[in-house]
C-alpha positions in Angstrom: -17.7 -59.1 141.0 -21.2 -60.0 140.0 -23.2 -57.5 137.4 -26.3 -56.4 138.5 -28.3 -56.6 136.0 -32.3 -56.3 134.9 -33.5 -59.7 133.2 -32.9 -59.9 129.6 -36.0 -59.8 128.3 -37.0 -56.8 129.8 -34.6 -55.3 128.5 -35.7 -56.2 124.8 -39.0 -55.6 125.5 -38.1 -51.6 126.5 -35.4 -51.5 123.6 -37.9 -52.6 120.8 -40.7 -50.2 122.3 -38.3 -47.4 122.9 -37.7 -48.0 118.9 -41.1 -47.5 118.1 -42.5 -46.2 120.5 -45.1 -48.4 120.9 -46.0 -51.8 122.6 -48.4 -53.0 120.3 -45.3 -52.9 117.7 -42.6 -54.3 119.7 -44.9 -57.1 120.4 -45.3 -58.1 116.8 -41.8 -57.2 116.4 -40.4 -59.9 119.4 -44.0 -62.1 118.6 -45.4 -61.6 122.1 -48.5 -59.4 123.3 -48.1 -55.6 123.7 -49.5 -57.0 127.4 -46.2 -59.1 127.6 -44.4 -56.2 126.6 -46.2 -53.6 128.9 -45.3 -56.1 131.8 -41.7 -56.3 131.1 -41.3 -52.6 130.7 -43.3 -51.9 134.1 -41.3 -54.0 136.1 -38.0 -53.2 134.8 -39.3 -49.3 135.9 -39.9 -50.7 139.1 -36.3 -52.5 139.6 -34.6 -49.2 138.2 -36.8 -46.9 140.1 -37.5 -44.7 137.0 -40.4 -43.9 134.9 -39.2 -45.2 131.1 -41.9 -44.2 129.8 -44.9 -41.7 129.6 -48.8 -42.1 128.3 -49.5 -38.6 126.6 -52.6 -38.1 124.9 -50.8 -38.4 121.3 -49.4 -42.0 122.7 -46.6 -43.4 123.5 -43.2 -41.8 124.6 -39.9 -41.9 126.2 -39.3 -40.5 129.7 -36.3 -38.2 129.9 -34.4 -40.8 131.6 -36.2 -43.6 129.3 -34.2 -42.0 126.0 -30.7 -41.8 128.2 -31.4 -45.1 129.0 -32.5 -46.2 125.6 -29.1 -44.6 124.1 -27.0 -46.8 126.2 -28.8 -49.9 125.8 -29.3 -49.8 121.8 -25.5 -50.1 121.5 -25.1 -52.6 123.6 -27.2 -55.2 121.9 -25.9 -54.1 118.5 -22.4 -55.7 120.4 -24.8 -58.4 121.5 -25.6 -59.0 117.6 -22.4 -58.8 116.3 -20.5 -60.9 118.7 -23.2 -63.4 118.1 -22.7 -62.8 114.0 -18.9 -63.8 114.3 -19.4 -67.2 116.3 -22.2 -68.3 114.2 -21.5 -70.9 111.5 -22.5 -68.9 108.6 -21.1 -65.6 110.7 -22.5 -63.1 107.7 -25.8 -64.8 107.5 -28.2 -63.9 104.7 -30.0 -60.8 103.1 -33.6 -60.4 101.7 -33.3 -58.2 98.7 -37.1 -57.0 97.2 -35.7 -55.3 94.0 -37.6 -53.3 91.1 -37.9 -56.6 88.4 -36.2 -54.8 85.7 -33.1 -53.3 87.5 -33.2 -57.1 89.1 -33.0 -59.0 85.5 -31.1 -56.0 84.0 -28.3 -54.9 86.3 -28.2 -57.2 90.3 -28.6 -60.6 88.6 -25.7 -60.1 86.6 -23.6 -59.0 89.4 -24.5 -61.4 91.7 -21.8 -63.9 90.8 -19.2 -61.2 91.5 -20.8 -60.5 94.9 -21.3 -64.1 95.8 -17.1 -64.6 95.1 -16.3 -61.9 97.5 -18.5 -62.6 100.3 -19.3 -66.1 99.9 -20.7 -66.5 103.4 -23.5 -64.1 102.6 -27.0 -66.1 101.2 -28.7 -63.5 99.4 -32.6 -63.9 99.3 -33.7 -62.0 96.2 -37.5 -61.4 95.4 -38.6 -58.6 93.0 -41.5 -56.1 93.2 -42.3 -52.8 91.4 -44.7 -51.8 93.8 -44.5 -48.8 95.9 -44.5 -50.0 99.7 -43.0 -50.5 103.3 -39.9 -53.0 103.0 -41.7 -54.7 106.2 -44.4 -55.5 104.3 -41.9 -58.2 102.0 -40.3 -59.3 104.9 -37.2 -57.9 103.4 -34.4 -56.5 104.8 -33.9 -53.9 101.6 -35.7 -53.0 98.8 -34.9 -51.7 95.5 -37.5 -49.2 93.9 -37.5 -46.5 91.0 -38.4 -43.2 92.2 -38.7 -40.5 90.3 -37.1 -37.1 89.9 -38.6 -35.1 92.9 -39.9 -38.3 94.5 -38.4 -39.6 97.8 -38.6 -42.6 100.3 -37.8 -41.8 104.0 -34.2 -43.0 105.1 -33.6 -43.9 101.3 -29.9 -44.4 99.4 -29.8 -42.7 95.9 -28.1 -46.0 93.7 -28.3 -44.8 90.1 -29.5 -41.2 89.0 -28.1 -41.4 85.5 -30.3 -40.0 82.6 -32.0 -41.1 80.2 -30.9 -41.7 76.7 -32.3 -43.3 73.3 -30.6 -47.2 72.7 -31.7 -49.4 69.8 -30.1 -52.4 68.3 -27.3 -52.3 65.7 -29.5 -54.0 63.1 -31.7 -50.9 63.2 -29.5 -48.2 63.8 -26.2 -48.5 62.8 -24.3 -45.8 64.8 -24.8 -42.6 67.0 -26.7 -40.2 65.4 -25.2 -36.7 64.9 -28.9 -34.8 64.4 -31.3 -36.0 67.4 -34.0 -35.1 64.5 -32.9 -38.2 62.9 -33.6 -40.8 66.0 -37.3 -39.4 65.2 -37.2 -41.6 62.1 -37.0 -44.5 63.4 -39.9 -46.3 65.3 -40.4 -45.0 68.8 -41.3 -47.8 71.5 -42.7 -46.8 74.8 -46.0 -47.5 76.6 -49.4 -46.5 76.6 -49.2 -43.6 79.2 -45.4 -42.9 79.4 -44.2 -39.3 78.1 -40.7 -40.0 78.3 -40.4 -39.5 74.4 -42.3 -36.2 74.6 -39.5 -35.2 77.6 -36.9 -36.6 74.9 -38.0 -34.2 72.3 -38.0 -31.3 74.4 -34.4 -32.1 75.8 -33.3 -32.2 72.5 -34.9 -29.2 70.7 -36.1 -30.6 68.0 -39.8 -30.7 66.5 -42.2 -33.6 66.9 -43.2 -35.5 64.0 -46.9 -34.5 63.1 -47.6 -38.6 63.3 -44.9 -40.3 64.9 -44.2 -44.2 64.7 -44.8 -45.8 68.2 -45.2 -49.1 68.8 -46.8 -49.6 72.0 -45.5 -51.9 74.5 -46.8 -52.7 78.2 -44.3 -53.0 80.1 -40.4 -51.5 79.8 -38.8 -54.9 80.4 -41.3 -55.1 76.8 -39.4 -52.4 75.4 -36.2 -53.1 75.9 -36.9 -56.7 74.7 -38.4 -55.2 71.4 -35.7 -52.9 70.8 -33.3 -55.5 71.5 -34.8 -57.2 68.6 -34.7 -54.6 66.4 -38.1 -53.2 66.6 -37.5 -49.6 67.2 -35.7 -47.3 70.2 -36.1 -47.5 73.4 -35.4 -44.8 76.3 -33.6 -46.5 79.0 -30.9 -45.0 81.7 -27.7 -46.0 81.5 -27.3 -48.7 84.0 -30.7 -50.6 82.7 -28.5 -50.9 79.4 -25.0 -51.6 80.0 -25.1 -54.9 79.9 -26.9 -55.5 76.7 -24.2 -52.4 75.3 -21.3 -54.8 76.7 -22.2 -57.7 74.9 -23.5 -55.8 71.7 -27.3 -56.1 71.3 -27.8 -52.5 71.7 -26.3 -49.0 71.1 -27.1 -45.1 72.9 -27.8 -43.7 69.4 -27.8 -39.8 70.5 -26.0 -38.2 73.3 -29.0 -36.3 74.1 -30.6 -37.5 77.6 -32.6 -35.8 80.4 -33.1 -36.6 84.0 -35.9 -39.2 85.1 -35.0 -40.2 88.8 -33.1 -43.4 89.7 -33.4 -46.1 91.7 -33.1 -45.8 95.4 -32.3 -48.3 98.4 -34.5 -48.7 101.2 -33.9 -50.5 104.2 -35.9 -52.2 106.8 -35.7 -50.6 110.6 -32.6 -52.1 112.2 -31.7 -53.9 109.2 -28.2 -52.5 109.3 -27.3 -53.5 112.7 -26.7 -57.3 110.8 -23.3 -57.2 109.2 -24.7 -58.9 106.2 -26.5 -56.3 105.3 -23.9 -53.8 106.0 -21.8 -56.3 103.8 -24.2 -56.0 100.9 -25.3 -52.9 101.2 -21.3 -51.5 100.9 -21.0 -53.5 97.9 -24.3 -52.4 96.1 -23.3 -48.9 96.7 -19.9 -49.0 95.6 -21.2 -50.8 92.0 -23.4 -48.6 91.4 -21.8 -45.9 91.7 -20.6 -45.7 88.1 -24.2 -44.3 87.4 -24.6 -42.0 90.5 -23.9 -38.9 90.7 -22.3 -37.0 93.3 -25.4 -35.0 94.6 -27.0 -38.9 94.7 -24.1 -40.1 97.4 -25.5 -40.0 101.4 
């Protein structure tokens, strides 16, 4: 028995402007005209007999019978997708990952080798960016970004929330330091407008020198590269530092820390309906969650 069904493009057409409610961005999203897009959704009303949508004077929305209608089809092409996915050649596909640069360097870089050995069908496209924007804007499908405590991206993951502790290299400071006074001795890198070591102080109770020694650095990846040589200590979370700890170059000299934020996911619209990026996103959940705490965890 033959299906009766509306023509597939009309069908994409009212799905991607059902998403955003909009023709004007479905059009850039499929790269046709919102006219195109108008034209598809106004016949495929007249073939079903049903208003999909409604003009209201604050825009664009779903009829009713337009959402119903929307819930059914949205599945179906995510089946569409996925069926697609598993006959393709490469069947995971790739990923385009916009990370903050010093979690990139520091902690995904690293990793990546693991990743690549467990899902070796999945290219991942890795670009990095501290700035605060829309993933669309990258043309990525996820973006890693720092936010801090308090802070919040729409739709965003919690990866790390770990606080914030005092590291310097072994050359400079030999062990942990039982009096948090004494990490106040040594030179105290951060940048120009940062007030993490003020925070620091304040966690720990202790009295700030009258003229402290700070060596002023731009930029963290700066910092950590100073301290690293031996320059002075550094206020990093946990993950930023593990793998300079692993292999040695630096130590947490005080077990005094305070919370700073962490670094979140965020994810394009529809990006998870691509098994690759469910794929990655499992994995770079489940690492991370050494340094997440259980309040972080969606």
């Amino acid at each position: 028995m033959a299906r009766s069904l509306p023509p597939l493009n009309a069908l994409r057409a009212f799905e991607a402007a059902g998403r955003h409610q909009s023709f004007s961005k479905a059009g850039d999203e499929l790269g046709v005209s919102h006219s195109s897009i108008s034209r598809h959704v106004r016949g495929l009303e007249d073939r079903l007999g049903v208003r999909l949508f409604r003009d209201l004077p604050r825009g664009l929305t779903l009829s009713p019978e337009g959402a119903a209608y929307l819930a059914r089809i949205v599945p179906a092409f995510d089946v569409i997708a996925e069926a697609t996915e598993t006959l393709a050649e490469t069947p995971e596909g790739s990923v385009s990952v916009n990370g903050e640069p010093l979690f990139t360097h520091k902690w995904l870089v690293p990793r990546l080798t693991e990743f690549a050995a467990l899902h070796p069908q999945v290219k991942i496209e890795l670009d990095a960016s501290a700035a605060l924007t829309d993933v669309s804007r990258y043309e990525a499908d996820l973006a890693i970004r720092f936010v801090p405590t308090g802070g919040a991206y729409a739709d965003a993951e919690v990866l790390t929330d770990a606080p914030v502790y005092p590291y310097a290299s072994p050359t400079l400071v030999a062990d942990v330091l039982d009096d948090p006074a004494d990490v106040l001795r040594y030179p105290l890198l951060q940048r120009r407008t940062d007030t993490l070591w003020a925070r620091w102080v304040a966690a720990a109770g202790v009295a700030a020198p009258v003229a402290p020694l700070t060596v002023l650095r731009m930029t963290l990846d700066l910092e950590m590269a100073s301290a690293i040589a031996g320059q002075g200590v550094v206020l990093l979370s946990a993950e930023l530092a593990d793998m300079d700890v692993e292999a040695g170059r630096l130590i947490r000299i005080s077990d005094v820390g305070f919370d700073d934020g962490g670094f979140h996911l965020i994810r394009s619209e529809g990006a998870l309906r691509r098994k690759s990026v469910r794929i990655f996103r499992a994995w770079l959940l489940e690492r991370t969650a050494p340094w997440r705490s259980e309040s972080g965890v969606e």
